[in-house]
C-alpha positions in Angstrom: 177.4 91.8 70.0 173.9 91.6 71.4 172.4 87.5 71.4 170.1 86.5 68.9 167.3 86.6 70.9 166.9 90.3 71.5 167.7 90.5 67.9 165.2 88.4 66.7 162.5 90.1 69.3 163.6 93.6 68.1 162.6 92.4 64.0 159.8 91.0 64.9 158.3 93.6 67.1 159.3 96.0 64.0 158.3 94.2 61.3 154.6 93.3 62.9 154.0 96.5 63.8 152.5 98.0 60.9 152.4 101.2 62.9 155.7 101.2 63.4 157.3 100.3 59.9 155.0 102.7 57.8 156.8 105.6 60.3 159.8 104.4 59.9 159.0 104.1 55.8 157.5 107.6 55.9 160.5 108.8 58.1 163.4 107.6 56.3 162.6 107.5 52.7 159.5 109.0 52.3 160.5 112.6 53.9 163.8 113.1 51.6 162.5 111.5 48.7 159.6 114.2 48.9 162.2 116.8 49.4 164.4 115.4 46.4 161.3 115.8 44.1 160.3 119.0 44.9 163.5 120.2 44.5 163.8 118.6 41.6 160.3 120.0 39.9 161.5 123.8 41.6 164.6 123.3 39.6 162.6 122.4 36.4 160.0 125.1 36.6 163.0 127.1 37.1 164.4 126.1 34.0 161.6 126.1 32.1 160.7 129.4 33.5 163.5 131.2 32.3 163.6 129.8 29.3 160.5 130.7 28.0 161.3 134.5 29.0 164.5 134.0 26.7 162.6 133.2 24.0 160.5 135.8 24.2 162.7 139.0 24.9 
């Protein structure tokens, strides 16, 4: 268990570092939530797609 000191320098150098944070942000959610999506809208295109060539053969 690490003292509340380092702890508390550790937050704040993260959390007023905008630099920092936004990578972080962009890292950890950003990156698989953009993946999600696009697999997601693949999937529904996909769907869509092969649909529409049911209803018209």
């Amino acid at each position: 268990m690490p003292d509340t000191y380092s702890v508390n320098l550790v937050i704040t150098c993260f959390v007023f570092n905008p630099y920092i944070t936004t990578w972080l942000i962009r890292c950890f959610l950003f990156n698989p939530l953009h993946k999600f999506l696009q697999i997601q809208r693949d999937r529904f295109f996909r769907y869509r797609h092969k649909s529409t060539i049911n209803m018209f053969t």
